[in-house]
Residue frames as a rotation matrix with the C-alpha (Angstrom) as fourth column:
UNK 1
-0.949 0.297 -0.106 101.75
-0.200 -0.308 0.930 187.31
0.243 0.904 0.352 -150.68
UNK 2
-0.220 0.922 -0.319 98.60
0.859 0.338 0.384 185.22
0.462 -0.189 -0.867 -149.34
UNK 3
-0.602 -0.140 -0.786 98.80
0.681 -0.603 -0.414 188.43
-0.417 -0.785 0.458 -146.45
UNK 4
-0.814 -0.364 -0.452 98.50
0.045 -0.816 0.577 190.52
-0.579 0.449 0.681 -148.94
UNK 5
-0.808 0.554 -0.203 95.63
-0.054 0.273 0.960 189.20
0.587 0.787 -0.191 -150.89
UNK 6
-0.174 0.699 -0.694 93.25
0.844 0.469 0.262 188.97
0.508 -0.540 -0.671 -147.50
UNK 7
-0.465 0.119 -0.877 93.92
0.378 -0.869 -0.319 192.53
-0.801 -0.480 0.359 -146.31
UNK 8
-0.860 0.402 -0.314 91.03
-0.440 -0.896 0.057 194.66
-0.258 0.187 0.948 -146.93
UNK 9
-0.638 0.627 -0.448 88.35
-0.174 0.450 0.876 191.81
0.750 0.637 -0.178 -146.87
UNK 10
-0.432 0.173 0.885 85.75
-0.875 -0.319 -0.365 191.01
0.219 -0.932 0.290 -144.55
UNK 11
-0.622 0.318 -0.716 84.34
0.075 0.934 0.350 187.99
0.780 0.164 -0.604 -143.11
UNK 12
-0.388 0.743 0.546 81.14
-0.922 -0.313 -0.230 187.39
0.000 -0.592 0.806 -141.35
UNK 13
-0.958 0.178 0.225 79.31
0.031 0.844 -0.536 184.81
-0.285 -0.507 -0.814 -140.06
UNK 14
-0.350 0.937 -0.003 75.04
-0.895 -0.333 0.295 184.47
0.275 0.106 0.955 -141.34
UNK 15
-0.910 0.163 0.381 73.57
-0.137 0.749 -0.648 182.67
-0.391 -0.642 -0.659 -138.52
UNK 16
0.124 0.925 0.358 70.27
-0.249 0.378 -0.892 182.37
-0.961 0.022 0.277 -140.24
UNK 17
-0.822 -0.295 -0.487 72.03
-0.569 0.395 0.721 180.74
-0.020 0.870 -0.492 -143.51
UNK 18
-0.824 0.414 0.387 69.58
0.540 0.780 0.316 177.61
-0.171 0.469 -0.866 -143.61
UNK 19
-0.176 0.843 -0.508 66.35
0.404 -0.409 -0.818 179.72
-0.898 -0.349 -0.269 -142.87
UNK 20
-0.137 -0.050 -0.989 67.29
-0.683 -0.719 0.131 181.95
-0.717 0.694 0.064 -145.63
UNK 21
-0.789 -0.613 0.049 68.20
-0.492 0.677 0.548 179.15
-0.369 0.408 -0.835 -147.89
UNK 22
-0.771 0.596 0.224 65.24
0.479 0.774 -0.414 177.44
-0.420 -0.212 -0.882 -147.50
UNK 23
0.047 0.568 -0.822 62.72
0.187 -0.813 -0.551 180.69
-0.981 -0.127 -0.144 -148.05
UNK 24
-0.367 -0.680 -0.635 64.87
-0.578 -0.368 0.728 181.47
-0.729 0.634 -0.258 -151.12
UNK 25
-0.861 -0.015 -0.509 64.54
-0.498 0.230 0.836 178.58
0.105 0.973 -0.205 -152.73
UNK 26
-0.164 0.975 -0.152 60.65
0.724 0.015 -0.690 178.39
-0.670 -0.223 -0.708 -151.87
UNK 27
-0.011 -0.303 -0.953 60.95
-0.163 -0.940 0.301 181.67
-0.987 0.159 -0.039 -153.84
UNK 28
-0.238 -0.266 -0.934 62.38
-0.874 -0.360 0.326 180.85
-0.423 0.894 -0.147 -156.83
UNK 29
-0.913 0.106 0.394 60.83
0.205 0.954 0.218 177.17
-0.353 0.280 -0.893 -157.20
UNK 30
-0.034 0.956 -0.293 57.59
0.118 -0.287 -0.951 179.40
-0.992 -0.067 -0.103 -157.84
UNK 31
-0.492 0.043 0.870 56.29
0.867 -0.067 0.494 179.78
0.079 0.997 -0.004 -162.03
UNK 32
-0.718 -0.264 -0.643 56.95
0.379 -0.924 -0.043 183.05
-0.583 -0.275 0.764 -162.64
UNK 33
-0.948 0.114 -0.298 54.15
-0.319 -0.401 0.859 182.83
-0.021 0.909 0.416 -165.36
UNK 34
-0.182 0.706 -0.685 51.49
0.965 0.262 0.014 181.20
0.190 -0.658 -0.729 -162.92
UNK 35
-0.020 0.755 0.655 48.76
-0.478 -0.582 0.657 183.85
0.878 -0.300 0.373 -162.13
UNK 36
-0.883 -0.144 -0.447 48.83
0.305 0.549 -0.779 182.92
0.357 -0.824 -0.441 -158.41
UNK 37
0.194 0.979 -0.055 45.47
0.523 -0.055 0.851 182.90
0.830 -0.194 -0.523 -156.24
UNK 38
0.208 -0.198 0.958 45.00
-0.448 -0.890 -0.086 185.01
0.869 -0.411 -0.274 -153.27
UNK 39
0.993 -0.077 0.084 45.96
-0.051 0.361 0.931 182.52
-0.102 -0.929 0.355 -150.92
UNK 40
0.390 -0.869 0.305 49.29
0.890 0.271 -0.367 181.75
0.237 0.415 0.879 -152.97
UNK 41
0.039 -0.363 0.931 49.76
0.098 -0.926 -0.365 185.33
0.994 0.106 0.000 -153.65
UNK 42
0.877 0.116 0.467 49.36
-0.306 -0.614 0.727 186.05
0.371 -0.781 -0.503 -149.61
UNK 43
0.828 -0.505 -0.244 51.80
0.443 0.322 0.837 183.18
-0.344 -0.801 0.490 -148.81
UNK 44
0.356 -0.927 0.119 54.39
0.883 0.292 -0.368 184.14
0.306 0.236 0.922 -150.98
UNK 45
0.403 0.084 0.912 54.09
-0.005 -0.996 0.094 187.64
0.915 -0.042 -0.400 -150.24
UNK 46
0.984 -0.065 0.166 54.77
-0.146 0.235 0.961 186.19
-0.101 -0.970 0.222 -146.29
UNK 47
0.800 -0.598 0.052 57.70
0.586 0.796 0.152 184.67
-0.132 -0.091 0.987 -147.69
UNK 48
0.406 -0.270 0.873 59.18
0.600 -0.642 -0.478 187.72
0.689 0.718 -0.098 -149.21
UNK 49
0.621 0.250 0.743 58.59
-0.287 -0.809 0.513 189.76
0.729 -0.531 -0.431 -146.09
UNK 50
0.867 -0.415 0.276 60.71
0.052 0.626 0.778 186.82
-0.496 -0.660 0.564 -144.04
UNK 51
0.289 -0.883 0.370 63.44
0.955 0.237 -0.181 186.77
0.073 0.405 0.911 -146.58
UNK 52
0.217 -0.244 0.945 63.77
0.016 -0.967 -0.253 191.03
0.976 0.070 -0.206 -145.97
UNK 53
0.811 0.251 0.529 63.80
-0.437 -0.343 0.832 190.11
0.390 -0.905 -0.168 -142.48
UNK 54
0.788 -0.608 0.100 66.52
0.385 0.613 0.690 188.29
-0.481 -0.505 0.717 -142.22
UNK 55
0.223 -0.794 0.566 68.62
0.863 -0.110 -0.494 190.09
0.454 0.598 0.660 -144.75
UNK 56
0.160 0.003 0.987 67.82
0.247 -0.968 -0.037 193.21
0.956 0.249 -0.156 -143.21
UNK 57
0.900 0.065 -0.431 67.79
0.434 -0.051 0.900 192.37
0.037 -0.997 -0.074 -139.66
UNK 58
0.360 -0.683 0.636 70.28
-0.695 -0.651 -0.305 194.37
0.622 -0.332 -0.709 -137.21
UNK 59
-0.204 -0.149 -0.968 72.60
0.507 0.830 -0.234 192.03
0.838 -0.538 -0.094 -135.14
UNK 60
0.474 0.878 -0.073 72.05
0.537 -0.222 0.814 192.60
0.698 -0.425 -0.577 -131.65
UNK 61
-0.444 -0.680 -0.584 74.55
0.841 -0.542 -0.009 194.84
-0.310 -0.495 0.812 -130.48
UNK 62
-0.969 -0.070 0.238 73.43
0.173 -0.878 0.446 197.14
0.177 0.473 0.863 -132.97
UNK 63
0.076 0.997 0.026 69.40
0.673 -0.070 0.736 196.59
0.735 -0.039 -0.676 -132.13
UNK 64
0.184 0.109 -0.977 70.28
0.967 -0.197 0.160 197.51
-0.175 -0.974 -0.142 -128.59
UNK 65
-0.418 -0.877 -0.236 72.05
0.796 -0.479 0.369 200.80
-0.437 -0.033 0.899 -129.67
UNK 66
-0.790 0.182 0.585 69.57
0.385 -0.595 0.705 202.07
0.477 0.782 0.400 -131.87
């Protein structure tokens, strides 16, 4: 039965787990009702752009391939 219940899932491995983690909740520790300045506003923007990079990144087999 256990067989049965694991077929057709996948598992993976996200080697940049803490990075992310960390970014994230940099992210969401921001006040969403704070008018940031334009330094704030650049970093967080930075931060944003790092958290798409890592979700989006290609592993490298697939970099090489493309």
């Amino acid at each position: 039965m256990n067989e049965e219940q694991s077929e057709g899932r996948f598992f993976a491995t996200f080697e940049k787990y803490e990075e992310f983690t960390n970014a994230q909740a940099s992210l969401l520790s921001k006040d969403l009702f704070e008018n940031p300045n334009d330094e704030d506003d650049r970093q967080e923007t930075e931060k944003l752009r790092n958290l798409s990079v890592i979700v989006c990144a290609l592993p490298p087999e697939r970099k090489a391939m493309s």
